[in-house]
C-alpha positions in Angstrom: 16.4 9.9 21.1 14.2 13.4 20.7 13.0 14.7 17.6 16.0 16.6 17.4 18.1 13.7 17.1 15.9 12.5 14.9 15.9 15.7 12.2 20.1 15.4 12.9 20.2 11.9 12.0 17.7 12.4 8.6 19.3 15.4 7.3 16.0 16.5 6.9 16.0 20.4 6.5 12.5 21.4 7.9 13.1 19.9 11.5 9.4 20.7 12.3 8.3 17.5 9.9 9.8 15.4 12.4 6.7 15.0 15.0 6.4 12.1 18.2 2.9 13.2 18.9 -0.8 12.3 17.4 -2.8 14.7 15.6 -6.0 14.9 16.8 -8.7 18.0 15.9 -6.2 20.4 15.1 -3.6 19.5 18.1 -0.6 17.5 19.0 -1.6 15.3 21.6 0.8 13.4 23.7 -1.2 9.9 25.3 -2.9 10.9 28.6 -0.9 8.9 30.5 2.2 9.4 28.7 2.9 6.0 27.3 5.3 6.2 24.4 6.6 3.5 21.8 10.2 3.0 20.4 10.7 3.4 16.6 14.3 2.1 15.3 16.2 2.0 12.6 15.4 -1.4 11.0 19.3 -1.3 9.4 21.0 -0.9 12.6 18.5 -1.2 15.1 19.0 2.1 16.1 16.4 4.2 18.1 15.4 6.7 16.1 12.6 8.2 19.2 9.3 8.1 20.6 6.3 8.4 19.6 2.8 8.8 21.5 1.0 5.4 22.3 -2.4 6.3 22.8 -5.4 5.0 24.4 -8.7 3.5 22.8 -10.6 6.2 24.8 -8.5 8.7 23.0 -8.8 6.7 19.5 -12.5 7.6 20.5 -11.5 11.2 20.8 -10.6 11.4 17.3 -13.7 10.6 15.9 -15.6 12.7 17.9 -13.1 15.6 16.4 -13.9 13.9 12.9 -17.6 13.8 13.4 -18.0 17.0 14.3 -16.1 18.3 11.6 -17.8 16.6 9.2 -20.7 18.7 8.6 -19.1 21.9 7.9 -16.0 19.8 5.3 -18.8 18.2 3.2 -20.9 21.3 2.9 -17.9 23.2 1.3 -17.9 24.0 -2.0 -15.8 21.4 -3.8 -13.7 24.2 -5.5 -12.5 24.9 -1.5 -11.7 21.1 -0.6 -9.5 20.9 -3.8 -7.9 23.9 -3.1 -6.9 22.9 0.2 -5.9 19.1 -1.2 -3.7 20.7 -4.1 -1.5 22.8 -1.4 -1.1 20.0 0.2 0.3 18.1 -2.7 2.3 20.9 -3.3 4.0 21.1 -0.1 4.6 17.2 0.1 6.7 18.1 -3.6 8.5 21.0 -1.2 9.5 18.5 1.1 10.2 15.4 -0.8 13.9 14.8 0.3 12.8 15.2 4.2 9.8 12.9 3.6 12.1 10.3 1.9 14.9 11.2 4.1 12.5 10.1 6.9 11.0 7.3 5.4 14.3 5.9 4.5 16.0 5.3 8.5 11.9 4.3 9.9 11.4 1.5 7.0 14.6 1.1 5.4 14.1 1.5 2.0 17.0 3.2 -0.5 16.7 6.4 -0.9 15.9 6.7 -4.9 12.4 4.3 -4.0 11.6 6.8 -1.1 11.9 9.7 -3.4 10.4 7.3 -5.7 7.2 6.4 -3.2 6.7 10.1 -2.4 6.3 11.3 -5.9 3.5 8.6 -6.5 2.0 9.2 -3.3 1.7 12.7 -4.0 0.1 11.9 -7.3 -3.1 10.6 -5.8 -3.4 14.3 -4.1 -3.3 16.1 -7.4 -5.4 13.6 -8.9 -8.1 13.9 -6.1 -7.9 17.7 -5.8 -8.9 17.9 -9.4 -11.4 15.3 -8.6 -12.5 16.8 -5.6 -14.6 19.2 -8.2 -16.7 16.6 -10.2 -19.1 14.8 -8.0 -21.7 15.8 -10.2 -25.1 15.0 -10.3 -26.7 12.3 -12.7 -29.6 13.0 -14.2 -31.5 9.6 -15.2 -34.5 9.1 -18.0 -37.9 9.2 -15.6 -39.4 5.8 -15.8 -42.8 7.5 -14.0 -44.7 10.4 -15.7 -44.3 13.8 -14.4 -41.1 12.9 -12.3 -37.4 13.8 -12.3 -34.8 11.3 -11.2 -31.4 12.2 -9.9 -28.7 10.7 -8.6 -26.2 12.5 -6.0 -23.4 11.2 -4.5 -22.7 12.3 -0.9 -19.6 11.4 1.5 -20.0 8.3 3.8 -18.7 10.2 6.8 -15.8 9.4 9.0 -13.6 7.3 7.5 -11.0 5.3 9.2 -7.7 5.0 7.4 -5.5 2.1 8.6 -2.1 2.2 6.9 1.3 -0.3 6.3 4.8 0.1 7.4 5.7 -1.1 3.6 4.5 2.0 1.8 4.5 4.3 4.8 3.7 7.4 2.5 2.0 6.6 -0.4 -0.6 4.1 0.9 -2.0 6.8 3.7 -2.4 9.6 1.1 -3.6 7.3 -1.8 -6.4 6.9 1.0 -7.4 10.0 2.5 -7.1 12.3 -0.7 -9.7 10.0 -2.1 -11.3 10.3 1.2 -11.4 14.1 1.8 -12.4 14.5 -1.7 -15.1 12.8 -1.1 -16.2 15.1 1.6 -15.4 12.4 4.0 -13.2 13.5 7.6 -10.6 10.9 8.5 -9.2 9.0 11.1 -5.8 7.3 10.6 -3.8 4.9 12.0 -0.4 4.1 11.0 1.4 1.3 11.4 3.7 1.0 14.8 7.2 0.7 13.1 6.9 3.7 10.5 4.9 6.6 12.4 7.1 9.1 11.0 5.8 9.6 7.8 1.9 9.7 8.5 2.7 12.5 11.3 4.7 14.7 8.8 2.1 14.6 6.2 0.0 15.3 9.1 1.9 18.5 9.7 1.9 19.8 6.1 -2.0 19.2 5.9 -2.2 21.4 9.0 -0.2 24.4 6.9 -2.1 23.2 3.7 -5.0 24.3 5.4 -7.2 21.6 6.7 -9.8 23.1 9.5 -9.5 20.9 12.6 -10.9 17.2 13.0 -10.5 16.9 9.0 -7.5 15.3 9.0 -6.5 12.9 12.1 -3.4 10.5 12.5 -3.4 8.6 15.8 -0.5 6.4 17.2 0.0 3.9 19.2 -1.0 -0.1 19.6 -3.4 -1.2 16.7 -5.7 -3.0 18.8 -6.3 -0.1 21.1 -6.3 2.5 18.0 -8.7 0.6 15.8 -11.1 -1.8 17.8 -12.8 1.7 18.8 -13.2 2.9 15.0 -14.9 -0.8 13.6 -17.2 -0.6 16.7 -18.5 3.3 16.2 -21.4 4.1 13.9 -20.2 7.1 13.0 -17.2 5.6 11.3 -19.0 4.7 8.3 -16.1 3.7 6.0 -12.8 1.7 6.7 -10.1 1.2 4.2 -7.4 -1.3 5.2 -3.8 -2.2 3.5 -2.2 -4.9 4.9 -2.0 -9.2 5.0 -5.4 -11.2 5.0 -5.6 -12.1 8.0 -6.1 -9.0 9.6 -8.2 -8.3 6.7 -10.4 -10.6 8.0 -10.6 -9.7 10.9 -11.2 -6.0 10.5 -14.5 -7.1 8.3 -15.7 -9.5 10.9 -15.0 -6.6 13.6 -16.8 -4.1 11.1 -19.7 -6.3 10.3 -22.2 -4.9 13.4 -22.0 -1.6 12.1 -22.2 -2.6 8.3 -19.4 0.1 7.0 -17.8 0.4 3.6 -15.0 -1.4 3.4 -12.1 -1.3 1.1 -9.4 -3.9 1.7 -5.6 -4.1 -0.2 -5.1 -7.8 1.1 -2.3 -10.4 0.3 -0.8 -10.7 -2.7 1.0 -14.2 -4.4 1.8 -12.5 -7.9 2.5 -15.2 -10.9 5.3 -14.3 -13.5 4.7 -16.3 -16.4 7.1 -16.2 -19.6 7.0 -17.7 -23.0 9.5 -18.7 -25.6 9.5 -15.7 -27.9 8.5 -13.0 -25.2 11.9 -10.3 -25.3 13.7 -12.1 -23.1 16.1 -9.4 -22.3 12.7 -7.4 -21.1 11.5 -10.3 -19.3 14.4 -10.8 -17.1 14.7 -6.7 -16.0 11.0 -6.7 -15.8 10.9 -9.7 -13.4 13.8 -8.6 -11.4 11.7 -5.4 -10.5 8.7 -7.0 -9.7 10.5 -9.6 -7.6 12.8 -7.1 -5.6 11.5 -3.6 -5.4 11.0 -2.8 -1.6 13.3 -5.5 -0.8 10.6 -7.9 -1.5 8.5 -6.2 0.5 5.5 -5.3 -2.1 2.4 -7.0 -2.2 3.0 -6.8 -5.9 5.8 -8.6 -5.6 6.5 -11.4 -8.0 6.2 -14.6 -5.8 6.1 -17.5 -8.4 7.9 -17.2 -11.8 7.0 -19.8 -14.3 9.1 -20.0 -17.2 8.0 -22.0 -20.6 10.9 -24.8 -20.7 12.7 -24.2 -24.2 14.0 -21.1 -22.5 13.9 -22.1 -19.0 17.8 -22.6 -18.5 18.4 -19.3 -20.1 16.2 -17.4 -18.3 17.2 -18.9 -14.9 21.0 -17.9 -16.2 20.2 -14.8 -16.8 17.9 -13.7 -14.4 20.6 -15.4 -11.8 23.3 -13.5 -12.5 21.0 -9.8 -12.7 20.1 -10.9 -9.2 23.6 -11.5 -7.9 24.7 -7.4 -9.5 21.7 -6.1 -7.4 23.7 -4.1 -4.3 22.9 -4.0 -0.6 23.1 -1.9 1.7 21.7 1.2 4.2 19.3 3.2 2.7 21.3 6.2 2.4 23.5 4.4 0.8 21.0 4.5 -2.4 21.5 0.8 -3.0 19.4 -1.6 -4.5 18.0 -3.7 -1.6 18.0 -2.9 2.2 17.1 -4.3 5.6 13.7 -6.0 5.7 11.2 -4.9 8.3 11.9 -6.7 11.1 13.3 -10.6 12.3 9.8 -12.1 11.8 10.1 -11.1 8.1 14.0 -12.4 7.7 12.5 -16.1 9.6 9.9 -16.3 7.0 12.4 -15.6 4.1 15.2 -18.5 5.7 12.4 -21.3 6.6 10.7 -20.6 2.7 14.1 -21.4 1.4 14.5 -24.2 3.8 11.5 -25.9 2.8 12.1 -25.3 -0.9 15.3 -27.2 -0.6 13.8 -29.9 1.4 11.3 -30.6 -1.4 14.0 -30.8 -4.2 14.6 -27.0 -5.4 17.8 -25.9 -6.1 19.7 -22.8 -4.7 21.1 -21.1 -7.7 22.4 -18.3 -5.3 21.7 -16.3 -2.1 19.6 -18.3 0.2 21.3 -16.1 3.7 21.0 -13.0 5.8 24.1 -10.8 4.5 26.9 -9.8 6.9 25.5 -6.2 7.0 23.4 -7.1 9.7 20.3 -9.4 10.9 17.7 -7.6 9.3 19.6 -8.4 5.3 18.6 -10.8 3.6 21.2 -12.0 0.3 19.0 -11.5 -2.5 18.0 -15.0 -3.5 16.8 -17.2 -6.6 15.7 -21.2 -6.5 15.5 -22.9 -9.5 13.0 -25.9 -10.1 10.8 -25.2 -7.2 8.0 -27.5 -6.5 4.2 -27.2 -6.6 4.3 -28.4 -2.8 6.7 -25.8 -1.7 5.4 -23.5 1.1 6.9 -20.5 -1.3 4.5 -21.3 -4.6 1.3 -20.8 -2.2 2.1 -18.1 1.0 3.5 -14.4 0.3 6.7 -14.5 1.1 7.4 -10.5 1.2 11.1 -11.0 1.0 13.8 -11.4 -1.6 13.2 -14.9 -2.5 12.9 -15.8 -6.3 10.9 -19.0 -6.8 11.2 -20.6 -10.5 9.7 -23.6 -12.0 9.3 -24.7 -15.7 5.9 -25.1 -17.5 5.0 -26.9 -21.0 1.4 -25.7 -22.0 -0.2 -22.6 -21.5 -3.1 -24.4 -20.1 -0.7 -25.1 -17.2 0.8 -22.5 -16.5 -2.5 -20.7 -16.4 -3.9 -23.5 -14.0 -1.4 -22.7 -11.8 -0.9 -19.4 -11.7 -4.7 -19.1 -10.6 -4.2 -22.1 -8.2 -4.1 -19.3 -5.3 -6.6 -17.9 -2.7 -4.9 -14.5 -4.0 -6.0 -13.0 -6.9 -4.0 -8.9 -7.1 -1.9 -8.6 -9.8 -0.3 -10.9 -12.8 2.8 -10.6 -14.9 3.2 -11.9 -18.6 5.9 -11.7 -21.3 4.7 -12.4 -24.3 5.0 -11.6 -28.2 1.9 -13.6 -29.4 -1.1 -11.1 -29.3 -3.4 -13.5 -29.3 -2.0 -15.5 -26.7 -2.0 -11.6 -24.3 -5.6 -11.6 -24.9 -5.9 -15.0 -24.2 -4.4 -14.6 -20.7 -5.6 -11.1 -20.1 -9.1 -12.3 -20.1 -8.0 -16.1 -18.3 -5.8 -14.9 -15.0 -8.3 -14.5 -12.1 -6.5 -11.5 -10.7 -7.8 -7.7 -10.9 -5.1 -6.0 -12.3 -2.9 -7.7 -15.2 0.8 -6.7 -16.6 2.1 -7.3 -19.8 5.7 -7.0 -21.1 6.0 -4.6 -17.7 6.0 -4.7 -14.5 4.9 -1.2 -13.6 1.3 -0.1 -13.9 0.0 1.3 -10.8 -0.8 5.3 -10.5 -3.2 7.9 -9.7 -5.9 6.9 -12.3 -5.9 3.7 -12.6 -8.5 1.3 -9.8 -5.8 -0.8 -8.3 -6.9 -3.8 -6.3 -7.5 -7.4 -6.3 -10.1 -10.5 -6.3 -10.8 -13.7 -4.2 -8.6 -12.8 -0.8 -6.9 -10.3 -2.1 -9.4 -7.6 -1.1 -12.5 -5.8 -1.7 -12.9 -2.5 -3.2 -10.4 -0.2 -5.7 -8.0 2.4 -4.6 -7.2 5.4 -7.1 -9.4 6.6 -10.4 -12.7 7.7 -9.7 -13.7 4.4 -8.0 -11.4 5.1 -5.6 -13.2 8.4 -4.4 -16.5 6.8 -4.8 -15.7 4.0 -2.3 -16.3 6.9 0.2 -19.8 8.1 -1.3 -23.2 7.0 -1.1 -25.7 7.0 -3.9 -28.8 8.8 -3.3 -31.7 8.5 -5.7 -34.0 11.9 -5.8 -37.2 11.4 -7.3 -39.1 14.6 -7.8 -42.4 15.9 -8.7 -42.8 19.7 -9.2 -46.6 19.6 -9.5 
């Protein structure tokens, strides 16, 4: 299909958000050789076009257009770079049903947690515009007579943005507006299966204002895009979302050239409930943290452990709130849709195999729907195993794992009985008992009686394999700065 088709099929209004080439120092840039790559609808399988494939000697080419902008970015006043950061927020509010509209038919998503993602994304580019204005300068008692300490903190550079098909949106700007408030250019990539989005927030930072080489999105094959980046010295920073083992990889692949790194790795997120938590809350609470995205979330609920005296009602309940969730296309504004691809559907039907296999019990679901091969049937097991595969790997699905637990000494042992260590849920009345747990999970972020918590100021990230680094607050804007210490004698 062209872009055309495309901005017919989406709706959108603004046909010019709907772009197939890379952005590179102020241009649209087709791949030298004309290589393209197919993105489809992940509901239907439907092409949806094609989009520039690009070389690593043109990856290369976007750093040079970063570097040399660089220079001239961090030396504006930071009243200028927030300017240009808050019209660009603006316009991504202009556009917010195209965005969605576009993110919905590239990653399948309904409609409501597109318009959902693009408000949050947004968020970060407010949050950072106003942020943008207050890298001030710390002054420090003199430990030396006669001398003035400061400390300043300066941008890193050229960053290098690399960017999920999960949150398509949100996770590229929650990046680079930390990023360019920093004073830092960027490079990003995005991932292979959701382009669309990262190249029309690429065309409202071009009318927001951006001077060329600031901003950079480049398509095409990861290996080819990003090998280039970890290898160059002038990429000084690299921020990563995506699973651990490319996590790894990346920091071994960035080690010779020692950059920043900040890394949003796997997540295996514990639920764990107790008799006398509201267990009305619990149950809606859980159900969003198991199944927003479809699963798809790295802050997904993965293992749900249940104190037994209300273990059966629980598993009734949250049962039965799983069967009322609806399925369907996107557009359709449902409650689930397709998963990503088959790879992602395999993991979700062999997790549930094995789960069975080792005693579990399917209380319902447990098969793709008829919609098509990408749906999964939203699914819950019931007295799931320690050995199961699904109570130690992600599963990023729709897959519902519960087991009963007597103590709270267990069910703290095993919640932190992971190599993951993001985010944990717990329903609880007793406050004593939320302190307790609060200070006990080994996991960086912890939710209470909710299951939302992320947002612009807050640092959201994890411990152990989960990842280095925090994303949002002023931490996240400081990930791209280095501290420089000024000691000064005036005589």
């Amino acid at each position: 299909m062209t872009e055309t088709a495309l901005s017919a099929r989406t709706g959108i209004a603004d046909k010019a958000l709907v772009r197939s080439f890379s952005y590179i120092g102020g241009k649209w840039r087709a791949a030298a050789n004309g290589e393209t790559f197919p993105v489809c609808d992940p509901a239907d399988g439907a092409e949806l076009g094609h989009v520039a494939s690009l070389s690593a000697e043109e990856s290369s080419a976007a750093v040079d257009a970063a570097q040399a902008a660089f220079a001239a970015w961090a030396g504006m006043l930071p009243q200028q770079r927030a300017a240009i950061l808050r019209r660009w927020f603006e316009l991504q509010l202009e556009h917010k049903e195209d965005l969605a509209r576009i993110m919905v038919l590239e990653q399948g998503k309904p409609l409501s947690e597109a318009r959902g993602e693009i408000d949050y994304g947004a968020a970060f580019v407010e949050f950072y515009a106003e942020e943008a204005k207050r890298p001030n300068i710390e002054g420090v008692t003199s430990h030396l007579p006669d001398a003035e300490v400061e400390l300043w903190r300066e941008p890193v550079g050229v960053a290098a943005l690399i960017t999920p098909w999960n949150f398509p949106s949100a996770m590229l700007t929650r990046k680079a507006a930390a990023a360019l408030a920093a004073g830092c250019t960027v490079v990003a990539h995005p991932s292979a299966e959701t382009p669309f989005s990262a190249l029309a927030l690429a065309e409202l930072a071009e009318r927001a204002g951006f001077p060329p080489g600031v901003f950079n999105v480049v398509t095409g094959n990861a290996p080819a895009i990003v090998a280039p980046w970890t290898r160059d010295t002038r990429v000084r920073a690299l921020s990563f979302t995506g699973s651990t083992e490319v996590g790894k990889l990346l920091y071994r692949q960035s080690a010779d050239t020692v950059k920043h790194l900040v890394m949003e790795l796997g997540g295996h997120a514990p639920v764990i409930v107790f008799k006398g938590c509201d267990l009305d809350k619990a149950v809606s609470e859980t159900i969003k943290a198991k199944f927003a995205t479809s699963g798809q979330d790295c802050l997904g609920a993965n293992r749900i452990y249940v104190e037994r005296p209300i273990y059966a009602e629980f598993c009734a309940r949250f049962t039965a709130a799983a069967q009322a969730l609806t399925i369907g296309k996107g557009m359709e504004d449902c409650d689930l849709g397709p998963l990503m691809n088959e790879k992602a559907v395999q993991k979700q039907e062999e997790h549930v195999a094995d789960a069975l296999a080792k005693g579990a019990t399917l209380a319902c679901g447990g098969k793709r729907h008829p919609l098509g091969p990408l749906f999964f049937e939203p699914t819950v097991l019931t007295d799931v195993p320690a050995d199961a595969c699904i109570m130690s790997e992600e599963t990023f699905g729709p897959v519902a794992p519960i087991t009963p637990f007597d103590t709270e000494e267990e069910a703290v042992a095993r919640a932190n009985d992971s190599e993951y260590g993001l985010v944990a849920y717990v329903h609880s009345q007793d406050p004593r008992r939320i302190y307790r747990l609060s200070r006990a999970l080994q996991y960086g972020m912890v939710a209470v009686n909710r299951t939302k918590v992320t947002g612009a100021p807050i640092p959201f990230g994890g411990t152990k394999q989960s990842g280095l680094g925090r994303e949002g607050a002023r931490l996240g804007m400081e990930e791209f700065t280095e501290v420089k210490y000024v000691c000064r004698d005036w005589a």
